[in-house]
C-alpha positions as CSV (number, residue, x, y, z in Angstrom):
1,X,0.0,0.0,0.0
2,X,1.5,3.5,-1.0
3,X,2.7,4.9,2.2
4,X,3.3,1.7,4.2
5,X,6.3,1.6,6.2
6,X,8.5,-1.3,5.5
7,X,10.6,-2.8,8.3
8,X,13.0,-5.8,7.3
9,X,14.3,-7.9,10.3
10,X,16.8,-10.9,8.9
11,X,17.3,-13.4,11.4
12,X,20.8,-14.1,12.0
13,X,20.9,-17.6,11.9
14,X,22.8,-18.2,15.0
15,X,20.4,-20.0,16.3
16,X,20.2,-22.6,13.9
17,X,23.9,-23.2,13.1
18,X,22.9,-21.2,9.7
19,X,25.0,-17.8,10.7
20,X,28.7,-17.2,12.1
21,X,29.2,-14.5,14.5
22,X,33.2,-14.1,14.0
23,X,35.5,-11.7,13.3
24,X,37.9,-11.6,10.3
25,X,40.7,-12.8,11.4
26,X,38.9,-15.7,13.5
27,X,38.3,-17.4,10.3
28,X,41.0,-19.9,11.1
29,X,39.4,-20.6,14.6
30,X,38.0,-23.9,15.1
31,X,33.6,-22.8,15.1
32,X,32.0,-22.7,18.9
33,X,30.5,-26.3,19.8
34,X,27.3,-25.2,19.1
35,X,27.8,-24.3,15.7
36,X,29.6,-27.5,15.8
37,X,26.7,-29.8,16.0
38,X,25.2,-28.6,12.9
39,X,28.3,-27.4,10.5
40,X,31.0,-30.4,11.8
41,X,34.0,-30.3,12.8
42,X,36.3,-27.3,11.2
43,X,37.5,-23.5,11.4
44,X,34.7,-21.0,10.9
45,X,36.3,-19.5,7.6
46,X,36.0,-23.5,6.2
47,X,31.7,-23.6,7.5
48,X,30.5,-20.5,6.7
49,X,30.4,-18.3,4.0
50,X,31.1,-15.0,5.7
51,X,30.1,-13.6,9.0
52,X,27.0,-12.3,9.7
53,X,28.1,-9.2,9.3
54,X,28.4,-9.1,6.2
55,X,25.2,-10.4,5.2
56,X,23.7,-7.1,7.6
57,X,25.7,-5.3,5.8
58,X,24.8,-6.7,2.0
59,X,21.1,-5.8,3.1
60,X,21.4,-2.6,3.8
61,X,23.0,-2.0,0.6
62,X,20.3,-3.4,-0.7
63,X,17.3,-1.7,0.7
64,X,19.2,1.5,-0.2
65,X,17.0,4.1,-1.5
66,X,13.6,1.9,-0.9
67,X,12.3,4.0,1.7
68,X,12.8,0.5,3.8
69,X,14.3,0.0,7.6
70,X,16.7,-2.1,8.7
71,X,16.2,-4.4,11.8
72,X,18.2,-7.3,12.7
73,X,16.3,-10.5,14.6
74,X,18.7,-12.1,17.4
75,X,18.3,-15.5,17.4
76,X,18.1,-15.9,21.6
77,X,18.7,-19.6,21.4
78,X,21.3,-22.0,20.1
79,X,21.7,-25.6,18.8
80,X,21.6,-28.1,21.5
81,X,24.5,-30.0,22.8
82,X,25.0,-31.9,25.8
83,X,25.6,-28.8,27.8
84,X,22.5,-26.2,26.9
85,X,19.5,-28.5,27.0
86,X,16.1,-27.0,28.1
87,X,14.3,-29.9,28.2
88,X,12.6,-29.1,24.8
89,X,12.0,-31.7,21.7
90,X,12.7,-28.3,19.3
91,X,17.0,-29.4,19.0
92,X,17.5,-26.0,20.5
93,X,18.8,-24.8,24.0
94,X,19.7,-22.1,26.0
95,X,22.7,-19.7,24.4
96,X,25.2,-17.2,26.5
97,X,25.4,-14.2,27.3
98,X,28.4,-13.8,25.6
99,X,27.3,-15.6,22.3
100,X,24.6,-13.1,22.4
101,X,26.7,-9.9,22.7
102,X,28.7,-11.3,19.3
103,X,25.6,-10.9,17.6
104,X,24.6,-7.8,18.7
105,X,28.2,-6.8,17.4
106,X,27.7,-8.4,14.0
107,X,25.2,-6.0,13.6
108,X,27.5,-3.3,13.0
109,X,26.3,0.0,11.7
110,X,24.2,-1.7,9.3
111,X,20.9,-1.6,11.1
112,X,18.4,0.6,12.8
113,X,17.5,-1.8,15.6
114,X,18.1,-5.2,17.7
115,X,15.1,-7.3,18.0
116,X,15.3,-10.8,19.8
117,X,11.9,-12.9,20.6
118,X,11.9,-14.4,24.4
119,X,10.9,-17.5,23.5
120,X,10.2,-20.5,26.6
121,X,11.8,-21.5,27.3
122,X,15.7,-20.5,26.5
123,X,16.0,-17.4,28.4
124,X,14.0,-19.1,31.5
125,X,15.3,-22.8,31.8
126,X,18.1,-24.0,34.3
127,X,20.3,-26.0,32.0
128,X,20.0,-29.6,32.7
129,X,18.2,-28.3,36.1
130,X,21.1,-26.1,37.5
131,X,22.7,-22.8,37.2
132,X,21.1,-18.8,36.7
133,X,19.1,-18.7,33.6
134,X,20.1,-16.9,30.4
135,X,17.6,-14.2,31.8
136,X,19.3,-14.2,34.8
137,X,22.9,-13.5,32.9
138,X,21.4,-11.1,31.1
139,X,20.6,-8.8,34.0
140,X,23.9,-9.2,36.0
141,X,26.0,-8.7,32.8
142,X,23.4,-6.4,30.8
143,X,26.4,-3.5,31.3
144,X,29.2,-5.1,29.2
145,X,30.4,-3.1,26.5
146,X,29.9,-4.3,23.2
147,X,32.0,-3.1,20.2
148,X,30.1,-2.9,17.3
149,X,32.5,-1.0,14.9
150,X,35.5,1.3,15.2
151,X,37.2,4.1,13.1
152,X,41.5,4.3,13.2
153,X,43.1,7.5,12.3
154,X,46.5,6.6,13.0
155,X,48.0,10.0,11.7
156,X,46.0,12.1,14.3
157,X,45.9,9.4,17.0
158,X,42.7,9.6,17.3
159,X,40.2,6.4,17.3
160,X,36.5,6.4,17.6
161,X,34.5,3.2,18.4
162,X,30.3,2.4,18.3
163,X,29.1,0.2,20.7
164,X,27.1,-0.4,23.6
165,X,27.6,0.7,27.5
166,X,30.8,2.8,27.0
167,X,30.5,5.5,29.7
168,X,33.7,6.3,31.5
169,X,35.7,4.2,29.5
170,X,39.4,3.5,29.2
171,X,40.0,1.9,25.5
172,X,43.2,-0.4,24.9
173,X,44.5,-1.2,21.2
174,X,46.6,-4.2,20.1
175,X,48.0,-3.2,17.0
176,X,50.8,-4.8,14.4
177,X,52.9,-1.6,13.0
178,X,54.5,-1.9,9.0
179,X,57.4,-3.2,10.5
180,X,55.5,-6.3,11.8
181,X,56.2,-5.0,15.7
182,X,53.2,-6.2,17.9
183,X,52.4,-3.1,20.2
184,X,49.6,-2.0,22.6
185,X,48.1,1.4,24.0
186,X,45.7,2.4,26.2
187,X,43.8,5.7,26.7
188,X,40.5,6.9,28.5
189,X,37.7,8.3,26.2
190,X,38.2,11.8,25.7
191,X,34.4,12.1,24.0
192,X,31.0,10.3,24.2
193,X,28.2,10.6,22.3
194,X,25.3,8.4,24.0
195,X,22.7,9.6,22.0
196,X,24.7,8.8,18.9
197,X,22.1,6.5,17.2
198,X,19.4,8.6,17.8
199,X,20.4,11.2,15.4
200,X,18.5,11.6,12.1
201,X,20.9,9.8,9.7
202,X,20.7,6.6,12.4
203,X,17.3,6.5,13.3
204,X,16.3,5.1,16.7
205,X,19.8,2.6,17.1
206,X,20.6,3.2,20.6
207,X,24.4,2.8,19.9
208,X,27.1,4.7,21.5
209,X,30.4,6.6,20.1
210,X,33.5,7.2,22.0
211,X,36.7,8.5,21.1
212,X,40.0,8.3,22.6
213,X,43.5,9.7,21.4
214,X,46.8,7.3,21.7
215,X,49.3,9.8,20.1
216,X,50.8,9.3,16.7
217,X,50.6,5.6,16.2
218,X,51.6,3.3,13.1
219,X,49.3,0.6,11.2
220,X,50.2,-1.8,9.0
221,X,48.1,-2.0,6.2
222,X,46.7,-5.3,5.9
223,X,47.2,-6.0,9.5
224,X,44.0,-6.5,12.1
225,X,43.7,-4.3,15.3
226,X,42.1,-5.6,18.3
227,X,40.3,-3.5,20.8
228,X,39.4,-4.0,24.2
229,X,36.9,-1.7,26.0
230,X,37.1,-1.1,29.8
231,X,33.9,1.1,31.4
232,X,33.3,3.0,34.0
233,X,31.3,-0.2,36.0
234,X,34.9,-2.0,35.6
235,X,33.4,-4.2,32.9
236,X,34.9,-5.5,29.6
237,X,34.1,-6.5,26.8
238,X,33.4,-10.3,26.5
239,X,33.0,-10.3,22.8
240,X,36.1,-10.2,20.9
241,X,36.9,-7.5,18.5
242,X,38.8,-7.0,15.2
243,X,39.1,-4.7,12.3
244,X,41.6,-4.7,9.1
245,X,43.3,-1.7,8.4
């Protein structure tokens, strides 16, 4: 109908063993056993395809110009394996916290929003009978950062990252320089924007940007950095994080 708003939500398949949430240079990892019990046996750059990521980020490309949204669907559950069952017939169980933050992350800048249905009863079961619930985790770990992108500008020192929870936070960088020296630096955020998906050109996303200045600092091209975000509660990130330069 002419003047119907269209909102796209892709599920990400990591509930099914039908998406990898890795980052680049993890492609030589062995996949997570959950992924494992679907895929086989192997590295995630051998089972999959590409990351999620890129698949939000094909989308969006996509959609580009069609007056469409954006919106990425978080699969809250995983394949079951001896150590996640719910006591459903479905062949899913209960995921992790942390599993769930590198989807979140996937999502990158791609997307407007994060939806991710509660179903029964992954979020509210005791694996095999013990232990918090997923729902549980999810409340006494809901203030981890999560990096969802990040933007080097080695000349100025300056680097900004988008993510989640990032208030007061120190940022460290492991970096490889053109002379193929492994070096680290860490700084505290010298800028944060909170509101910084809320802006026009972002719609509702309730992502974070925050900026920190190392000095002068050297990249090799090619080469991954890895970040690793500290915040003001004392929490870091759980979910790993890489970028090529």
């Amino acid at each position: 109908m002419s003047g119907t708003k269209l909102y796209i939500a892709p599920q990400d398949g990591m509930g099914t063993g039908k998406g990898g949430a890795y980052m680049g240079n993890e492609s030589t990892l062995n996949v997570d056993p959950f992924a494992a019990s679907i895929v086989g046996t192997g590295t995630w750059g051998e089972k999959y395809q590409a990351p999620t990521s890129e698949y939000y980020k094909a989308a969006a490309a996509g959609i580009t110009g069609t007056g469409a949204t954006l919106w990425a669907n978080i699969e809250g559950m995983a394949p079951e394996v001896a150590t996640n069952i719910c006591g459903s017939d479905s062949l899913r169980g209960q995921t992790t916290k942390t599993r769930l933050d590198r989807q979140i992350q996937q999502t990158g800048l791609s997307v407007k929003k994060n939806i991710s249905f509660m179903w029964d009863p992954y979020f509210t079961c005791k694996v095999n009978g013990t232990g918090p619930t997923l729902l549980e985790n999810l409340v006494a770990n809901g203030g981890d950062p999560i990096i969802n992108d990040s933007a080097a500008n080695p000349a100025t020192g300056a680097l900004t990252v988008y993510g989640y929870n990032l208030t007061g936070s120190s940022i460290k960088i492991k970096y490889t320089t053109p002379l193929g020296q492994v070096q680290e630096r860490t700084a505290t955020v010298t800028s944060h924007n909170p509101n910084y998906g809320q802006t026009a050109a972002n719609g509702d996303f309730r992502l974070e940007s925050a900026t920190v200045n190392f000095g002068a600092y050297s990249l090799g091209s090619g080469k991954y950095y890895m970040l690793y975000v500290t915040n003001g509660d004392g929490k870091t990130n759980k979910g790993f994080y890489s970028k090529l330069y």
